[in-house]
C-alpha positions as CSV (number, residue, x, y, z in Angstrom):
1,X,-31.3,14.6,-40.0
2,X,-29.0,13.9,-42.7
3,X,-26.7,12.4,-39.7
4,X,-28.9,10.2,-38.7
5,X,-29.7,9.0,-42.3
6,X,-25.7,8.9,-43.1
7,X,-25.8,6.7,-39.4
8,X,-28.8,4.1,-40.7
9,X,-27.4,3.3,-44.1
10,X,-23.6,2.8,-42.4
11,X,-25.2,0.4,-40.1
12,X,-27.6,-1.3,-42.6
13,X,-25.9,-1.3,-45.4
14,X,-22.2,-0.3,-45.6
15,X,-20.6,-1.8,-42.4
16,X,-22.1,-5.3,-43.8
17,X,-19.9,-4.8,-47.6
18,X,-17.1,-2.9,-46.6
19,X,-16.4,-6.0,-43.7
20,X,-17.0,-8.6,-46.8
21,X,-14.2,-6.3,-48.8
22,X,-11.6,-5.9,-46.1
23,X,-11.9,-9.8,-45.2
24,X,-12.1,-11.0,-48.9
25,X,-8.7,-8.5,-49.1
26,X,-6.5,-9.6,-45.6
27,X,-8.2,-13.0,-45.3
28,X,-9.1,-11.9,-41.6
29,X,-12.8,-11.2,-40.4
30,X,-13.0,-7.9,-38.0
31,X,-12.2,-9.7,-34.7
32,X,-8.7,-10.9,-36.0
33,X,-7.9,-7.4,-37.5
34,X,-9.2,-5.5,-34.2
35,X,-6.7,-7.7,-32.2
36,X,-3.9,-7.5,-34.9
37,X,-4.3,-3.5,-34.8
38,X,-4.1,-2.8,-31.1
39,X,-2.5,-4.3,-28.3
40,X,-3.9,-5.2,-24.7
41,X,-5.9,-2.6,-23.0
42,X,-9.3,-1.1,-22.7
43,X,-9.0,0.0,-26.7
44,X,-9.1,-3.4,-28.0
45,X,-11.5,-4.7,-25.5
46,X,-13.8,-1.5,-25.6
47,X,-13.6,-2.7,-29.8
48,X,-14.0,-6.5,-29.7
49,X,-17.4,-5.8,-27.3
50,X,-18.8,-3.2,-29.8
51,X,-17.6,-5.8,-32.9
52,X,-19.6,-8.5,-31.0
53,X,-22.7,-6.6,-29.6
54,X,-23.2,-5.7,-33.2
55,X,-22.4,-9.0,-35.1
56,X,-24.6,-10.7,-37.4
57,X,-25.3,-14.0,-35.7
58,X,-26.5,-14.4,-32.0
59,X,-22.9,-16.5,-31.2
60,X,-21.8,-13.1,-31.1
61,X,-23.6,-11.0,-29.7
62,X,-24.2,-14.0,-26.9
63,X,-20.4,-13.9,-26.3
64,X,-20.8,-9.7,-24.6
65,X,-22.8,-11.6,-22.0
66,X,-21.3,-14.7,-21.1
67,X,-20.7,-15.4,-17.4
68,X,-17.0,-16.4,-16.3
69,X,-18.1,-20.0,-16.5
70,X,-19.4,-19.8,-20.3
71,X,-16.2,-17.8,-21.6
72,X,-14.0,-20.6,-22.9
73,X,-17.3,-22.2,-24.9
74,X,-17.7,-19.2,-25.9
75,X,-14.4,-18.8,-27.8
76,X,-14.8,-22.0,-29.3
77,X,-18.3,-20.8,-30.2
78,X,-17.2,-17.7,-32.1
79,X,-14.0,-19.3,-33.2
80,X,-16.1,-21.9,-34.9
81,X,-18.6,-19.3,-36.4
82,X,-16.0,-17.3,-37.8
83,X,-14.2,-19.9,-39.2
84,X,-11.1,-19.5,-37.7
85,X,-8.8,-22.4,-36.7
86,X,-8.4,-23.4,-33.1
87,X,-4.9,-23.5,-33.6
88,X,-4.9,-20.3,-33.9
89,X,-3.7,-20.0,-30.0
90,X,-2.9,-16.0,-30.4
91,X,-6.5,-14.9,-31.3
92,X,-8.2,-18.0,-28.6
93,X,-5.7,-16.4,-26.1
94,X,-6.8,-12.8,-26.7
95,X,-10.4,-13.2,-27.0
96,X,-10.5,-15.3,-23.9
97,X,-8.9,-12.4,-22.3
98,X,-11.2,-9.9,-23.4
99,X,-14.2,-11.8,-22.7
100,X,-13.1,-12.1,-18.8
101,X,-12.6,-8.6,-18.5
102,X,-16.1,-8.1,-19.9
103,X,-17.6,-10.6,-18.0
104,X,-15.3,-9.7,-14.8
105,X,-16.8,-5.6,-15.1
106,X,-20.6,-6.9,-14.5
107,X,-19.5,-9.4,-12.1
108,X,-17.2,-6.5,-9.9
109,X,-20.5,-4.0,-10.3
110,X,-22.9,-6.8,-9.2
111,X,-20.2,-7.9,-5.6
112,X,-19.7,-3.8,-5.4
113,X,-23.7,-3.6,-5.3
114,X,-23.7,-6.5,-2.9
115,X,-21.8,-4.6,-0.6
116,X,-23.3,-1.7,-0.9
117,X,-26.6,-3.4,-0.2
118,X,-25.6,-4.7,3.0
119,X,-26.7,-2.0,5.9
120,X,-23.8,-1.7,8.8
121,X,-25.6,-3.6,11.4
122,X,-23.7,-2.7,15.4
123,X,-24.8,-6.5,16.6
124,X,-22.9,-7.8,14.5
125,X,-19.4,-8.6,15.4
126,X,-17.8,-8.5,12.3
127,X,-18.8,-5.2,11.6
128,X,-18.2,-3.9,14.6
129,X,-14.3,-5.2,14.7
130,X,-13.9,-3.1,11.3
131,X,-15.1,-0.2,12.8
132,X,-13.1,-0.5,15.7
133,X,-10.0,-1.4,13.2
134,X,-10.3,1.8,11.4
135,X,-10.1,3.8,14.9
136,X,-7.0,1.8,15.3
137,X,-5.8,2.8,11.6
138,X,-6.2,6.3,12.4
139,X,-5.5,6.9,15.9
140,X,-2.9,4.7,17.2
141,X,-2.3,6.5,20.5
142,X,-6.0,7.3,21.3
143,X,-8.3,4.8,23.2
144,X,-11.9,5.0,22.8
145,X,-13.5,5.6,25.6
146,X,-16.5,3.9,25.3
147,X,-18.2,2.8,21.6
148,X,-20.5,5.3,21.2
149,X,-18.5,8.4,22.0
150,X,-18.2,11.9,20.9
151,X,-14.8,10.9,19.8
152,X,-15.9,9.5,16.5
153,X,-15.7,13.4,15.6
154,X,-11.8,13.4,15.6
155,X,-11.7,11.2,12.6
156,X,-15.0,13.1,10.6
157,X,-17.9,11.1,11.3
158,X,-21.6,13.3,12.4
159,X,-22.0,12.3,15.3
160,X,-21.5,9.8,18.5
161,X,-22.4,7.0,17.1
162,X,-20.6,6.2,12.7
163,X,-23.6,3.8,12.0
164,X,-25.7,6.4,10.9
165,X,-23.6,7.8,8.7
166,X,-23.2,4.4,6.7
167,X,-26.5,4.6,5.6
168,X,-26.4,5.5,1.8
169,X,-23.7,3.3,0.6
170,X,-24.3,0.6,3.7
171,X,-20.7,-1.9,4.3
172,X,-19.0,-0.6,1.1
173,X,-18.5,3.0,2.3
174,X,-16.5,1.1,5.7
175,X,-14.9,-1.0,3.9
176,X,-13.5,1.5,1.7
177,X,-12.6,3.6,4.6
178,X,-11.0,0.2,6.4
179,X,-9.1,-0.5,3.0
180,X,-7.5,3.0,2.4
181,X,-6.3,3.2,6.1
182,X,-4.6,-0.7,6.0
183,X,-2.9,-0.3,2.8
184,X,-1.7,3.9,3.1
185,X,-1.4,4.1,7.0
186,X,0.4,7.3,6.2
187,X,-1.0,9.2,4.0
188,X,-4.8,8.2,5.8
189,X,-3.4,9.6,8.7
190,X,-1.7,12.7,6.8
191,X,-4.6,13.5,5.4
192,X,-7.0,13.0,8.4
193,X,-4.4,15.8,10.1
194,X,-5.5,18.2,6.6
195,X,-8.8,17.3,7.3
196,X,-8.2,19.2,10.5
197,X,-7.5,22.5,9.0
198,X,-8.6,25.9,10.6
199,X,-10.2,27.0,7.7
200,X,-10.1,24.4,5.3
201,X,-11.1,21.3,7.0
202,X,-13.8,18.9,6.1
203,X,-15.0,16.0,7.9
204,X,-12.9,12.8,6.7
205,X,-15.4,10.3,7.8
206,X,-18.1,11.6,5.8
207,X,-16.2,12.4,2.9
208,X,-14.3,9.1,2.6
209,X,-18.3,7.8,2.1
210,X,-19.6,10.4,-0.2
211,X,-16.2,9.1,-2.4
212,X,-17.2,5.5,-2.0
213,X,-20.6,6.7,-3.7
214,X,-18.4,8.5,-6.7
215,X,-16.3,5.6,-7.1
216,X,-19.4,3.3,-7.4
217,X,-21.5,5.6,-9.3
218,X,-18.9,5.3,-11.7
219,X,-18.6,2.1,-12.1
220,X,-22.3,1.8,-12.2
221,X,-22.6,3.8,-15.0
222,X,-19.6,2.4,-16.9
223,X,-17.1,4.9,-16.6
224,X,-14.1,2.7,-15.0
225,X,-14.2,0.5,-18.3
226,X,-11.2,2.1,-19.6
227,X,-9.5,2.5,-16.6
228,X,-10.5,-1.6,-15.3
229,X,-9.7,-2.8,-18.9
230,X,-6.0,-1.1,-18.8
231,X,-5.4,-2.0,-15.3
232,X,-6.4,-5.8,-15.1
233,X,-5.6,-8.5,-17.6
234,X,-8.4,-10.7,-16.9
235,X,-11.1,-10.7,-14.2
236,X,-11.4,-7.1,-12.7
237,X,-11.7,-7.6,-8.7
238,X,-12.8,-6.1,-5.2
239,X,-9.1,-4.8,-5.1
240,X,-9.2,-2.8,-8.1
241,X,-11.9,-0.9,-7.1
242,X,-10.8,-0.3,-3.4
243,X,-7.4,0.7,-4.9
244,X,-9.6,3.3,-7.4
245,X,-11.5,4.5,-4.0
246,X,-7.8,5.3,-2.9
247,X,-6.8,6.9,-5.8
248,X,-10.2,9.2,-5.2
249,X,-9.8,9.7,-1.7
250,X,-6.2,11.1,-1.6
251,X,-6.6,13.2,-5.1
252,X,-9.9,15.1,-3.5
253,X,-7.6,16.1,-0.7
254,X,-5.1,17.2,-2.9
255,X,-7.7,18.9,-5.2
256,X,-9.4,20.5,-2.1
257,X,-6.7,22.3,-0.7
258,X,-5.3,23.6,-4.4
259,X,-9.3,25.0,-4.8
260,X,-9.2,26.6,-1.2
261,X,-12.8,26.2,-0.7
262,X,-14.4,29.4,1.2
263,X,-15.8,27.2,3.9
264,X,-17.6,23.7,3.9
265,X,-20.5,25.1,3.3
266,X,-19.5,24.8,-0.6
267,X,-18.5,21.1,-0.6
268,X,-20.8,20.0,-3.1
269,X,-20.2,22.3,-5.4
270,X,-16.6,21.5,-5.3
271,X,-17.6,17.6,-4.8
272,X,-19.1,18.2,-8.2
273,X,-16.1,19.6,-9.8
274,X,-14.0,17.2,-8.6
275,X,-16.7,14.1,-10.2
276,X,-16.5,16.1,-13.4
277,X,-12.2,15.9,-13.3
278,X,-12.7,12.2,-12.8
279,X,-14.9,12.1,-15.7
280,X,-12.9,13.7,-18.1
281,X,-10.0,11.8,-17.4
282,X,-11.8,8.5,-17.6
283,X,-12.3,9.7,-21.1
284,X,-9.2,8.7,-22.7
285,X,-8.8,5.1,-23.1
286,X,-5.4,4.9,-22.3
287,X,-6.0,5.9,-18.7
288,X,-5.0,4.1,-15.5
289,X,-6.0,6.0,-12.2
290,X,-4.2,4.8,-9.0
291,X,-2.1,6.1,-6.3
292,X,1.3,4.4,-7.6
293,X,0.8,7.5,-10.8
């Protein structure tokens, strides 16, 4: 209770006079000393968004919404509202900056979703031809023998025909797949050969989607801020978060095999372990997650 009561009168009341003090005292209102304290990264932008979600006037709060379009109106906007010059290039540079990466998150969740949304469809060629490039990826000396085909086992999917097991997270989860096998031949192919272990193998396939849904669940929810905002200096793309889904895919392998599961029968319980790892370390602002670490 008397947490909550300390928390009301900071935000009613304090917040507003000790911001009036420490600008009548360094001549600077809280964006210019929240961008003069901290360099680049997801610290200063995670800062400047709060700052702005809670400012007085609607320019403000506006700006934590803006589309891509709307950012460099937006600067003016606030620049204007704050009163500080527009030759002021170092703060129009760095709030121009921040305001992409904000905008860029919700635009990357809403193409992600997009994705997502879009069902793998077998009469369609395009989709097919992916599928048919990640066989390639994977198993350069094998020929399919025919498109629906037991074979589809070999690199972890259910069953004869990978379709059905794109159903939860639709085009995304073979795109992913696609992406990780084009841009780390060998280590998809290393770790399709793990996959294969007498006792502790899992089904690639399947578990390559179920890490497309962590990686977007996480986004979703807002957990790949930090990460995103460290990363990317600007507008957060597509790439990013295919390179994150790598980052997931070949650190599950790793994980798996260090946790020796008893059998696969415990997968989601060490699926859940592994989400709660990823979590924690996408605590700490300063974190950037990719295979290059």
């Amino acid at each position: 209770m008397l947490v909550y009561f300390w928390g009301f009168l900071y935000s009613n009341y304090f917040r507003f006079w000790l911001k009036w003090i420490l600008r009548l005292l360094t001549r600077k209102c809280e964006l210019q000393r929240l961008f003069d304290g901290s360099g680049a990264g997801a610290r200063r932008t995670l800062s400047i968004a709060s700052a702005l979600a809670e400012g007085q006037f609607s320019v403000l709060r506006n700006a934590v919404h803006a589309e891509e379009a709307e950012v460099e109106k937006c600067v003016r906007d606030v620049m204007k509202e704050k009163k500080i010059e527009q030759k002021d290039t170092g703060f129009k540079t760095n709030l121009h900056i921040t305001l992409l990466q904000i905008s860029g998150y919700k635009r990357l969740y809403l193409n992600v979703e997009n994705l997502r949304k879009v069902p793998y469809d077998s009469d369609n060629e395009e989709h097919e031809e992916q599928l048919i490039e990640l066989w390639n990826l994977l198993m350069p000396h094998e020929n399919l023998k025919a498109r629906i085909t037991k074979q589809w086992c070999d690199i972890g999917f259910q069953g004869d025909d990978p379709k059905t097991d794109f159903r939860g997270m639709g085009l995304l989860g073979l795109v992913n797949l696609v992406y990780f096998s084009k841009h780390y031949t060998d280590e998809a192919r290393q770790i399709l050969s793990r996959s294969n272990h007498p006792k502790l193998g899992y089904s690639y396939a399947i578990v390559g989607i179920n890490l497309t849904e962590m990686a977007y669940s996480l986004l979703k929810n807002g957990a790949l801020k930090s990460h995103l905002y460290n990363m990317v200096s600007g507008l957060p793309q597509m790439e990013h978060f295919h390179q994150f889904y790598c980052y997931l895919v070949y650190e599950f392998d790793k994980f798996w095999f260090e946790e020796e599961p008893e059998s696969i029968m415990h997968f989601n319980q060490y699926r859940e372990k592994f989400h709660e790892k990823i979590k924690g370390l996408l605590l700490d602002c300063d974190v950037i997650l990719t295979l290059q670490n």
